[in-house]
C-alpha positions in Angstrom: -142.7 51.2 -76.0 -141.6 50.9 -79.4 -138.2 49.5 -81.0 -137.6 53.4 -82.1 -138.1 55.0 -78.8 -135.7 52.1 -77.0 -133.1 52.5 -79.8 -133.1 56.2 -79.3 -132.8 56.2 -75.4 -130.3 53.8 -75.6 -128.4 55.5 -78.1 -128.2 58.5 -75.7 -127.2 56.7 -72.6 -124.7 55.0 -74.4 -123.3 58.2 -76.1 -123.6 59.8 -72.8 -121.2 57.0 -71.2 -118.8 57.6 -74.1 -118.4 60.9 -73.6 -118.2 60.2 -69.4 -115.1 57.5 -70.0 -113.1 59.6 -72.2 -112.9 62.0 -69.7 -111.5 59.3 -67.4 -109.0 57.6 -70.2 -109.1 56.5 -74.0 -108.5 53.0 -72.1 -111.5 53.1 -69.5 -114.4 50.7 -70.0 -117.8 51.6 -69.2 -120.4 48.2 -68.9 -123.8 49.4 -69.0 -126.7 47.0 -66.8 -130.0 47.8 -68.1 -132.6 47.7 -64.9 -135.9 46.4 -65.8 -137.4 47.5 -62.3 -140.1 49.8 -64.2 -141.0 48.2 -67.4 -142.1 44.8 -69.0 -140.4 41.7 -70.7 -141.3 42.7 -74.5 -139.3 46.0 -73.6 -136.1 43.9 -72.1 -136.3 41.3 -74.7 -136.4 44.7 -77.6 -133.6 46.3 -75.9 -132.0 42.7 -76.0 -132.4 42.9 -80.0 -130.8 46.2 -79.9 -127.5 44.5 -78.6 -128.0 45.2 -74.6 -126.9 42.2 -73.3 -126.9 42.7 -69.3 -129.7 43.1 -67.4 -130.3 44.1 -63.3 -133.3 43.2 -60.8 -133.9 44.8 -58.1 -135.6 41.8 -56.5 -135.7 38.1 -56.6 -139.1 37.3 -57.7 -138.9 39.4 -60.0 -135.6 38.1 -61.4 -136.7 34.8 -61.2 -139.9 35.2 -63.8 -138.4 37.0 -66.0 -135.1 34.9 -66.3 -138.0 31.9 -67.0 -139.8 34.3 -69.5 -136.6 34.7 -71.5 -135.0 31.8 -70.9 -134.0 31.3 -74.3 -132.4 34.4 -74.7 -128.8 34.3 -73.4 -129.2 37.4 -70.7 -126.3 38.1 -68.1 -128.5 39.0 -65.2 -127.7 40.9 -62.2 -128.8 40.8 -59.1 -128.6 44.3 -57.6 -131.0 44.7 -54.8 -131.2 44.0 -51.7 -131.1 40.0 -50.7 -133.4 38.7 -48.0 -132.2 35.3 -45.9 -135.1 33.2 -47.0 -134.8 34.5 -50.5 -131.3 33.2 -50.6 -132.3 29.8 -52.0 -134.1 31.3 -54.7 -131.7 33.3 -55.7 -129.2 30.4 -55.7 -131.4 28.4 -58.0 -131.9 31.3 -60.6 -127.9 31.7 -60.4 -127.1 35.1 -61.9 -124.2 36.5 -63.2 -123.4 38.5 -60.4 -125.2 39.2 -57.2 -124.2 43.2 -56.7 -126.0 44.2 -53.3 -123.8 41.7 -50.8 -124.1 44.5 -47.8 -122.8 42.9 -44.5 -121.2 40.0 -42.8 -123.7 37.9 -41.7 -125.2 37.8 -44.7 -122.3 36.9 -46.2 -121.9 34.2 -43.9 -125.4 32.7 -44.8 -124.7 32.6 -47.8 -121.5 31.0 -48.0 -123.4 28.0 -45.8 -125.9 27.6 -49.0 -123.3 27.9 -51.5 -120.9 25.2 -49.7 -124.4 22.6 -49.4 -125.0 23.1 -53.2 -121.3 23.0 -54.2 -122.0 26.3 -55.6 -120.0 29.7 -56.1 -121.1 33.0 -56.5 -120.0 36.2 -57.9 -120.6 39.4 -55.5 -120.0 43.0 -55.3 -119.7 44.5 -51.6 -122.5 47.1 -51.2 -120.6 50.4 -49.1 -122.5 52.8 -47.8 -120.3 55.5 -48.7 -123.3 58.5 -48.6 -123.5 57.2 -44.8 -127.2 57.5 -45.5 -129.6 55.6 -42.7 -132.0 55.0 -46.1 -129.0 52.9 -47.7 -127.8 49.5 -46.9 -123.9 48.6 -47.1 -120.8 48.2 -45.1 -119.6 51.7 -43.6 -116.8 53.1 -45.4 -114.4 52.5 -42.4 -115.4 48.8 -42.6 -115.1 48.0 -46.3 -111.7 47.1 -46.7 -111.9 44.6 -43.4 -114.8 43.5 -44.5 -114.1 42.8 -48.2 -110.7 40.4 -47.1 -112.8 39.0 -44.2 -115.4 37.8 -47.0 -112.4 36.2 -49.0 -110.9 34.7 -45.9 -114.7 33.1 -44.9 -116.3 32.4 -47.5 -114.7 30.4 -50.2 -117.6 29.7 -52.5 -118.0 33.7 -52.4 -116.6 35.3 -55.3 -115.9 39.1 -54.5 -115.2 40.6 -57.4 -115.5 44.6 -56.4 -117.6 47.0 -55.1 -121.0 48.7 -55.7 -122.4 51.9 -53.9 -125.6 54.5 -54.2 -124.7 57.9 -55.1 -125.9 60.3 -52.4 -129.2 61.1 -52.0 -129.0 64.7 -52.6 -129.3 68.1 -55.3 -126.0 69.2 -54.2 -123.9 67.2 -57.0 -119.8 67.9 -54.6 -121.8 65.4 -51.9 -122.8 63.2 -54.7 -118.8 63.3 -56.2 -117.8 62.9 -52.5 -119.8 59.9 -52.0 -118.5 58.1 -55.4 -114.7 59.1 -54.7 -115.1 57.2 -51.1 -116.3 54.5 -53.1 -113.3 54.6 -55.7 -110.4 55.4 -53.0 -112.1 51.5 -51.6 -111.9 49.9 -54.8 -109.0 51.4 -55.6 -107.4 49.5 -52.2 -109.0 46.5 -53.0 -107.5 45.7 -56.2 -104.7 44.4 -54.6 -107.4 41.7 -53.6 -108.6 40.9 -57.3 -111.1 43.7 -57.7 -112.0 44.6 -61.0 -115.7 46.0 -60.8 -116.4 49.3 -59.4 -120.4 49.6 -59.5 -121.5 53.3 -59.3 -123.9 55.3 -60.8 -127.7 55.1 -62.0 -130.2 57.7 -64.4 -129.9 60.7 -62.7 -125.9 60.7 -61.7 -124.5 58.0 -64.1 -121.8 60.4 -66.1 -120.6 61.4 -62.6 -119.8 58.3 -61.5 -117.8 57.3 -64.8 -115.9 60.4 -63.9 -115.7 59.6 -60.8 -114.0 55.8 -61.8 -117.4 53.8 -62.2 -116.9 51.1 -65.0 -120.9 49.6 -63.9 -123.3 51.6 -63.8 -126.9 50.0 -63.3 -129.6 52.8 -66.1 -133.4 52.1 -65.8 -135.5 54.8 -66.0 -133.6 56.7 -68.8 -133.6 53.3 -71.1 -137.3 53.6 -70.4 -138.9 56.5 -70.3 -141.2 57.2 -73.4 
């Protein structure tokens, strides 16, 4: 892709996130996480020269080589799909910026072991499952809250720092709002707890999130699409 093309698509998401937030509140910050799932380094590093500065993976390998190939740019990454146990170590080494996909206990509870060994911490989101979708990992909605303080009661070297959720799977855009205000109503709990991030929203429902509460929302295909 050319510089153009990425400057113009993220022009548009960007103006489209604007005009989402002031919906919400003149005071309502929006952080946008480019996802480099479907497109190559040259096009992250471009985007990077544009002024996008964070940057999601949805899986560890893939993190890993590309945080090496642009190691000498200063990238936030994100971590924001799913994390296999024996991928745990991996992910440890790369060390991102904040590991969004933390879906259930016992994974939490692995990973606080790893983190304690290295003397490490780690920034997380909780993952909910607030479509109640079989497709979708994440703690049910009923669960969250418990879940969220048992994490902070557990796991020390675990920072939670809010929660992140998939938009319903669906056309019918009052199940998709449903889904994202179950999420919100949780963070909105939480923040008695320290939470601050509220991750919702991708290409095809970003702007209903934001109005929805969202202020993360994790853009891909729309940054680049030719």
């Amino acid at each position: 892709m050319n510089k153009e093309t990425l400057r113009t698509n993220l022009d548009k998401v960007i103006w489209n996130i604007e005009k989402a937030r002031l919906k919400v509140s003149d005071h309502h910050i929006v952080k946008l996480v480019a996802v480099g799932k479907y497109t190559n380094v040259e096009n992250i590093s471009t985007l990077y020269s544009l002024g996008q500065r964070a940057f999601g993976e949805n899986q560890v390998q893939q993190l890993e080589a590309r945080s090496k190939e642009l190691e000498e740019l200063p990238i936030e990454w994100h971590m924001i799909g799913t994390l296999q146990k024996n991928k745990i170590n991996k992910l440890l080494d790369i060390g991102p910026s904040l590991f969004q996909a933390l879906d259930n206990i016992e994974l939490a509870l692995v990973l606080e072991e790893r983190l304690a060994k290295r003397e490490q911490t780690l920034d997380c989101l909780l993952q909910i499952n607030s479509a109640a979708e079989d497709t979708k990992s994440g703690v049910e909605p009923h669960m969250a809250i418990d879940t969220y303080q048992e994490i902070i009661e557990r796991c020390p070297h675990i920072s939670l720092k809010g929660v992140m959720s998939i938009g319903a799977h669906t056309d019918n855009l009052q199940i998709i709002r449903q889904s994202f205000e179950t999420t919100k109503k949780i963070f909105d709990t939480l923040q008695t707890d320290g939470a601050t991030i509220c991750s919702m929203g991708m290409s095809g429902d970003y702007e209903l999130a934001i109005e929805c509460g969202s202020n993360l929302v994790r853009i891909g295909s729309s940054l680049f699409e030719k």
